[in-house]
C-alpha positions, 0 to 999 in steps of 0.5 A: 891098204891101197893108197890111191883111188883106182877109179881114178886114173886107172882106165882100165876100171873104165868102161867108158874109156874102153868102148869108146877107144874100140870105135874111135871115140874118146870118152869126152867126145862120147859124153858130148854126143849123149848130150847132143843126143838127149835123154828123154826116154831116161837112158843113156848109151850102154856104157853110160847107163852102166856107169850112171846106174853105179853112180846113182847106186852108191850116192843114194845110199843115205837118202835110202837110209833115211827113207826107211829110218822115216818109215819105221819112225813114222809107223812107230809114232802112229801106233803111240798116238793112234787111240789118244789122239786120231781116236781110233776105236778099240775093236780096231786096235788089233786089226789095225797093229796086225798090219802095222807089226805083221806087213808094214814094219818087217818090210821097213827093217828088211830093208834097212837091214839089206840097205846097211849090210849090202848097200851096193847090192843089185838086190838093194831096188827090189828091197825098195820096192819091198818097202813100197809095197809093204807100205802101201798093202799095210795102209789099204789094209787098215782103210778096208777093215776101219771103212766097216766100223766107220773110220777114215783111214786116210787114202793121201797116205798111199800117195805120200808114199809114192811121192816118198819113193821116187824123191828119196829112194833112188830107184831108176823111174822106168823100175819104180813106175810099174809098182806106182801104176799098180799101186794106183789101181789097187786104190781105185779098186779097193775104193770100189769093191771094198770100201763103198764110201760115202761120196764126200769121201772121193775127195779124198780119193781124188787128192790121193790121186793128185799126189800119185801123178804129183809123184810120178811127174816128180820122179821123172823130171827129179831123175832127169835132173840127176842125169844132168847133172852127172853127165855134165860132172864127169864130162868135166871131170874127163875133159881135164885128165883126159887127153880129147884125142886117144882118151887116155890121160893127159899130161897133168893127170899122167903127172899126178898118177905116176906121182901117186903110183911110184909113192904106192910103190915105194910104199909097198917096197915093190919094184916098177917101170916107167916106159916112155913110147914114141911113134917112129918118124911120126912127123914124117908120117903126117907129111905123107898122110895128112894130120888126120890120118895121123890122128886116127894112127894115135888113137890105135895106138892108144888102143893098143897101148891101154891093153898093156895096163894089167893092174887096177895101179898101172897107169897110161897116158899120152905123154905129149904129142907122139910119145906116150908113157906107160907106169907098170907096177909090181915088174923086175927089169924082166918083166918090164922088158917082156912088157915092153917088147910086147907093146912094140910087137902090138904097134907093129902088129896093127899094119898100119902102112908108113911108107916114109918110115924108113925102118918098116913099112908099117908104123913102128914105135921105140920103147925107152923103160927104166925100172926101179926095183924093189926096196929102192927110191928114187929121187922123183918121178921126173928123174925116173922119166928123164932116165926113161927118155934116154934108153928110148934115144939110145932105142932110135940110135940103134935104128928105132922099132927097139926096145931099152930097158935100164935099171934106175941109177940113183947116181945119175943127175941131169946135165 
């Protein structure tokens, strides 16, 4: 059973945070520019869409639920009132239930079926559009058989309908707007080919219409909303566990995800490493270069350094200024150190020029681990930084662009 929530604080189940790394883009700041940007045309950037089309998947599981619960509710109280009540005629009856039981009903529990079995399933809007259409074939069907023995089906019932979807069925405006336009023309064709109403009847027709366009305006601005909304959410979200520069975590949310990790871990009884990376002579490298150079330096680096998170648990974040902090997961004292030296490797790797450095002429970084193995607890994260932090000064003493891997000692206390 997993313990924390890997959407959460793991930026690797984030697509977000991975394109916007490869062009120098945090996540905050992308968010920021779909804003500025608009989105009339209800689409966002591809990584936004993506993540939003998730979004309004799952969150729309219950108002999908309830829409088919209304349909078949509905279709069930029609049939039990249809003769005493709306006076239906009885050479209409069976015509009428072929419809009802034949069309209408089994596209109602195909897809409260699908919605309850599969419900995060692509499939999930075409079987809302099932729905929609079964609705709608069922309906016009009853109006051209009950128009030949002189009974008014109404056709506001199609325009219910349309209205129905685009407010509860959480299907995207641009896949719901075809069915509804055609929908729209199969009123008005089937008003004129079959029915041939008398004319005081077209106002029935023209409310049908009215809610159509009701329907359509209201999908839209209601899709609009919810774009809003979501947007403006996870800006908020990420503006306050992610760090605005690298858009890897920040400090308070790398706190709380080693925290939660290293209880997993301990949980599990399976070992783990917490790195902490610092950029050599970074100070110096700012008085060379200039405070933005050094920027777009962290950011590379980050990009380099969230490729090391391998599981959906690792963690990564910017621990504070130039120093970063990586949590590996399920590793030995091997591992940990094969990791490691591959994260230095990859820093260095990237040739960013450092002429002050002093050790190479690119830009570097030390790599302090302690590793806690398995079966054993420690006394808390800070504990396990703390002994972290050590092995990465040990790291610069021995002239930086190092690695230092420990085992966690229990023993040890701070001074």
């Amino acid at each position: 059973m997993r313990f924390l929530p890997a959407d959460l604080y793991s930026l690797k189940l984030r697509p977000i945070a991975q394109a916007a790394a490869g062009r120098g883009a945090s996540p905050v700041r992308k968010i920021e520019r779909q804003i500025a940007r608009g989105f009339t045309t209800l689409r966002f950037s591809r990584g936004l869409e993506v993540d939003f089309c998730r979004y309004l998947q799952q969150s729309g599981r219950l108002s999908r639920i309830s829409l088919v619960l209304i349909s078949v509710l509905g279709l069930f109280l029609v049939m039990s009132i249809d003769r005493s009540v709306l006076g239906l005629p009885p050479e209409l009856l069976w015509p009428t239930r072929a419809f009802q039981l034949g069309v209408m009903m089994p596209s109602a529990l195909i897809c409260g079926l699908w919605c309850l079995c599969w419900p995060e399933s692509r499939v999930v809007d075409f079987m809302m559009l099932l729905l929609f259409v079964g609705m709608n074939v069922g309906m016009l069907g009853q109006r051209v058989v009950a128009s030949r023995y002189g009974f008014d089906v109404p056709a506001e019932m199609v325009g219910v309908t349309v209205v129905a979807m685009f407010s509860m069925a959480r299907i995207r405006f641009w896949l719901l707007l075809p069915a509804a336009l055609v929908t729209t023309a199969g009123v008005i064709l089937t008003e004129m080919l079959f029915v041939h109403a008398d004319p005081n009847a077209y106002y029935h027709l023209f409310s049908a219409g009215l809610l159509l366009i009701i329907g359509i305006m209201g999908g839209y601005s209601f899709e609009y909303f919810i774009r809003w909304t979501w947007l403006n959410s996870i800006l908020l979200r990420d503006m306050a566990r992610l760090d605005s520069l690298t858009g890897l975590l920040n400090r308070q949310a790398l706190e709380t995800a080693t925290d939660l990790a290293r209880a997993q871990a301990e949980r599990d009884g399976s070992g783990y490493a917490i790195a902490m990376i610092d950029v050599d002579a970074f100070g110096a490298y700012n008085d060379r270069y200039g405070h933005q150079a050094g920027d777009a330096t962290l950011i590379r680096i980050a990009a380099a350094l969230r490729k090391t998170v391998r599981r959906p648990l690792d963690v990564c974040g910017r621990y504070g200024g130039e120093e970063f902090l990586v949590l590996w997961m399920d590793v030995d004292v091997e591992q940990a150190h094969a990791l490691a030296e591959k994260t230095r490797a990859a820093i260095e790797r990237a040739r960013i020029p450092h002429a002050a450095s002093g050790v190479t002429p690119w830009v570097t970084a030390t790599i302090g681990v302690c590793c806690v193995p398995p079966g054993q607890s420690a006394d808390g994260t800070q504990q396990i930084v703390r002994q972290a932090d050590e092995r990465l000064y040990e790291g610069k003493a021995l002239g930086r662009n190092q690695v230092v891997v420990a085992r966690y000692d229990a023993a040890a206390r701070p001074p």
